[in-house]
C-alpha atoms as one frame of an Amber mdcrd trajectory, in Angstrom:
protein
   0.000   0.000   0.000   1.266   3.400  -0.920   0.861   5.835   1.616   3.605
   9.002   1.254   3.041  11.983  -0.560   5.214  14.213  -2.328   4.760  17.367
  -1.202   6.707  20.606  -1.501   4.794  22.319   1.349   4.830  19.057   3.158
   8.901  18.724   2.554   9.319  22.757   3.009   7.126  22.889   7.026   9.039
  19.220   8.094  12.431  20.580   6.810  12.089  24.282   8.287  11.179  21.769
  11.662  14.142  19.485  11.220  16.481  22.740  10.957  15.133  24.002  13.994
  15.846  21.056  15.965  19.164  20.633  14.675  19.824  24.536  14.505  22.682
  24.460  16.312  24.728  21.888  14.868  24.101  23.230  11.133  25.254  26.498
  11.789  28.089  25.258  13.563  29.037  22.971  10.761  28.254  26.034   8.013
  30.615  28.100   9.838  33.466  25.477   9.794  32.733  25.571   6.059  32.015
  28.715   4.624  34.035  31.254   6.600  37.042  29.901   4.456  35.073  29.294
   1.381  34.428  33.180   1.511  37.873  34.132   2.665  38.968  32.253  -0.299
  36.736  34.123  -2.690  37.577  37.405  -1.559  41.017  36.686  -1.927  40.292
  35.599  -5.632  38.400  38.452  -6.235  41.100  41.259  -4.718  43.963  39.247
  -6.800  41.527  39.496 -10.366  40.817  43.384  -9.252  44.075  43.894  -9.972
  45.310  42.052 -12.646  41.705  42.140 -14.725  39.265  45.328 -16.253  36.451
  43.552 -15.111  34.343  46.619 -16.196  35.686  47.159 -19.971  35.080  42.768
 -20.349  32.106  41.020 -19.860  34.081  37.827 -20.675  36.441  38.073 -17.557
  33.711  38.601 -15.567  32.215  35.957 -16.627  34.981  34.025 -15.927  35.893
  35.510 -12.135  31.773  34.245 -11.787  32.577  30.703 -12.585  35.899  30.738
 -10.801  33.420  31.865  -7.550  31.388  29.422  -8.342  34.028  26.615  -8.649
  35.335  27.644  -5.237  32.012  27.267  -3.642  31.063  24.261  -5.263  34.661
  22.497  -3.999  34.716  23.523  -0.892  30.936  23.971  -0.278  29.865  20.448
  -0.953  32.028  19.448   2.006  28.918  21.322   4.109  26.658  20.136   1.679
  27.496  16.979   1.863  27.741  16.906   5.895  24.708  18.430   6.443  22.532
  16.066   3.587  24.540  12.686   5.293  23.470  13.848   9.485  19.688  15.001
   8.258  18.533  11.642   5.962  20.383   9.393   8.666  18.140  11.429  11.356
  14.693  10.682   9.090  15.689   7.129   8.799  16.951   6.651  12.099  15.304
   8.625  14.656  16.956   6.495  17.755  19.937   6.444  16.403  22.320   8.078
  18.354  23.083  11.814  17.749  26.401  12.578  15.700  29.068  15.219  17.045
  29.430  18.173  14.952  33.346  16.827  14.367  31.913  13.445  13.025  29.526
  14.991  10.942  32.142  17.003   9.263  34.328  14.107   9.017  31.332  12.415
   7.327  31.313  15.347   4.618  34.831  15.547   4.460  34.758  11.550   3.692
  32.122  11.697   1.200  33.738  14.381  -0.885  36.198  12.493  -3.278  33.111
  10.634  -4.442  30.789  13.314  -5.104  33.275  15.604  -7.224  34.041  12.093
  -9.556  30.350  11.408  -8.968  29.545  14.918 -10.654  31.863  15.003 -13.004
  30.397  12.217 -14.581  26.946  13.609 -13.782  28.047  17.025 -16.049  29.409
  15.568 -18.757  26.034  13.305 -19.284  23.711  16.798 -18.523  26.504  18.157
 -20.943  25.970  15.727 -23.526  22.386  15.957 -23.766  22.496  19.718 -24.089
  24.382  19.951 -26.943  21.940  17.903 -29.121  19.458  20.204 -27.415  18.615
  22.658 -24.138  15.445  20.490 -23.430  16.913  17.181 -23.244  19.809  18.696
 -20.919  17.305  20.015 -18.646  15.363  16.408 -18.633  18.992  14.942 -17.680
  19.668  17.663 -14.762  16.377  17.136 -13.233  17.058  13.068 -13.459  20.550
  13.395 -11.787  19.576  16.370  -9.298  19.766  13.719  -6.045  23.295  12.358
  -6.714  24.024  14.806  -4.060  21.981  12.791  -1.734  22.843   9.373  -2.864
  26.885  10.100  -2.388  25.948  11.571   0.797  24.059   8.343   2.372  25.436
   6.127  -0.015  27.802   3.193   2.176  27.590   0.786  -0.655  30.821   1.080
  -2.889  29.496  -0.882  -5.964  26.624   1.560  -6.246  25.777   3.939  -9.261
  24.801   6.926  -7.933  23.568   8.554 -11.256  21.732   5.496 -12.233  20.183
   5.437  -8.661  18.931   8.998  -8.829  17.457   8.512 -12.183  15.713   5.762
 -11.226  14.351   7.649  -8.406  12.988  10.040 -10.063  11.827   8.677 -13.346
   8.229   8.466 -12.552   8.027  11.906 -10.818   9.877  13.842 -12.731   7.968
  17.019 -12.949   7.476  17.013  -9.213  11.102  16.783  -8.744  11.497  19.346
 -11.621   8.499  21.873 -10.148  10.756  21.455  -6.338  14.029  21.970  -8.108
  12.830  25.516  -9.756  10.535  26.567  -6.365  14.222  25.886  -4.667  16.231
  27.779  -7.567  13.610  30.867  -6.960  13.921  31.133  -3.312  17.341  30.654
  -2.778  17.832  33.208  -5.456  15.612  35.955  -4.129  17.498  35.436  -0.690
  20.713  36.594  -2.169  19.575  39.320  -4.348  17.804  40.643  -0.409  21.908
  39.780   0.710  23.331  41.003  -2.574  21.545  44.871  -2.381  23.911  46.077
   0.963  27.000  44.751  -1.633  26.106  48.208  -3.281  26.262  50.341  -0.415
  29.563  48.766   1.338  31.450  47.063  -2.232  34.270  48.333  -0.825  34.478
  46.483   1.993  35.419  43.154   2.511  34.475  42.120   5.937  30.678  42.853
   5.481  31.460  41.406   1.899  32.390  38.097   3.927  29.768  38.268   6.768
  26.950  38.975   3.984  28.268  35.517   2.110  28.024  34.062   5.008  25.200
  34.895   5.780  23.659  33.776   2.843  25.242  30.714   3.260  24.043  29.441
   6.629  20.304  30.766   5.529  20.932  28.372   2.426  21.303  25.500   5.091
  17.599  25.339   5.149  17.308  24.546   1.663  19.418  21.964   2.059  17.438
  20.731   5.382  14.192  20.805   3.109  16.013  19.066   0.003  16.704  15.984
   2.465  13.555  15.784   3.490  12.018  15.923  -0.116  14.743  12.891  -0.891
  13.338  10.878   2.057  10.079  10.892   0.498  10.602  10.260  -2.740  12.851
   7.140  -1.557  10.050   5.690   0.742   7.625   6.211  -2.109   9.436   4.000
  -4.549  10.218   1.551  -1.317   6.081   1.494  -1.304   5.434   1.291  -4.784
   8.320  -2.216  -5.311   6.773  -3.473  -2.136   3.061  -2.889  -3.768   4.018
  -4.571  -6.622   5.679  -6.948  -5.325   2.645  -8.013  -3.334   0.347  -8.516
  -6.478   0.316 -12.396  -7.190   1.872 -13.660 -10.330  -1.675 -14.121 -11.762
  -2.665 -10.495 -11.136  -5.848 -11.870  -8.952  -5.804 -11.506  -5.436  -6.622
 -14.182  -4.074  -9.633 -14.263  -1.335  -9.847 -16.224   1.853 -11.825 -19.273
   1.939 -14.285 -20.987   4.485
């Protein structure tokens, strides 16, 4: 019998819930992480101030965006990573006992050789598919968008995890894609609110740093919710295998007898 749901709201009210509870331990393990993730771009960005005219070349700055990008992506996932492992272990395992904040970094820290091969792989297959066309890359993103997930809980070696996130989502892939793009819209309207003080104070590069930050650790929540959404949509195909599983070979059900 299937009984979850996928809902966004649903995933979005459990997952702001879940990141209160755990509040502490997030922000404490986004700290560890992106205090040097934004040291490190600001760094980057006062070495290409001097030795770029960012303002006369829309290609360089193009290029310093990626670099940023790169650096937060590296380094990032490591918090990404931690944080995805500690919260799907927690919705699987209530009892289990609680992790300290040094083994869930450890934990993210671990995982993160895998999930930079993992998404390597990942881009070059979304990259494939765009260059026959944009459509079919976006299909492949949204089919791939939980390797993240996978790496993160994954303790099985042998295991695809782009195959495994495919096949998670390959019956409900406009919900995933209609969570993905709520997600995208949020998470970018939080840093255009964090981005508008960058005009007022560009100049400096403390409240350049805390404002990152700051974005950063509010991002945690995404994260929080994305977990939660993952859950789901793994114990929904655990119920729909064990559904069909449970129809006879004859496709009758078979009726008890006097």
């Amino acid at each position: 019998m299937i009984i979850t749901e996928l809902s966004i709201s649903d995933s979005m009210k459990s997952g702001f819930q879940i990141w209160k509870k755990y509040f502490q331990k997030i922000i404490v393990v986004g700290l560890i992480v992106y205090i040097p993730t934004q040291i490190c771009i600001e760094l980057i960005s006062t070495l290409l101030d001097n030795t770029l005219s960012l303002d006369e070349n829309p290609e360089r700055l193009r290029l310093v965006t990626n670099i940023y990008n790169l650096i937060r992506y590296l380094i990032g996932s490591v918090g990404l990573l931690a944080i995805l492992n500690f919260i799907i272990n927690k919705l699987e395992n209530e009892n289990e006992e609680e992790l300290t904040t040094k083994e869930i970094l450890l934990t993210g820290l671990n995982k993160w050789p895998t999930f930079i091969g993992v998404g390597f792989i990942a881009g070059l297959k979304i990259l494939g598919y765009t260059i026959l066309l944009i459509i079919p890359g976006i299909y492949k993103s949204v089919r791939l968008s939980f390797i993240d997930c996978i790496v993160a809980t994954n303790n099985n070696n042998f295991k695809d995890e782009c195959d495994e996130s495919e096949e998670l989502v390959k019956d409900n892939w406009w919900n995933v894609f209609g969570f993905l793009l709520l997600m995208f819209l949020l998470q970018f309207l939080l840093e255009i609110l964090f981005a508008i003080p960058l005009f007022y104070f560009s100049d400096s590069q403390i409240i350049s740093i805390l404002l990152g930050v700051s974005v950063s650790l509010l991002e945690t929540y995404f994260i929080v919710v994305r977990a939660s959404y993952f859950f789901k949509i793994k114990q929904l195909k655990t119920e729909y295998i064990r559904a069909i599983e449970s129809i006879p070979e004859n496709g009758k059900i078979k009726t008890p007898t006097a």
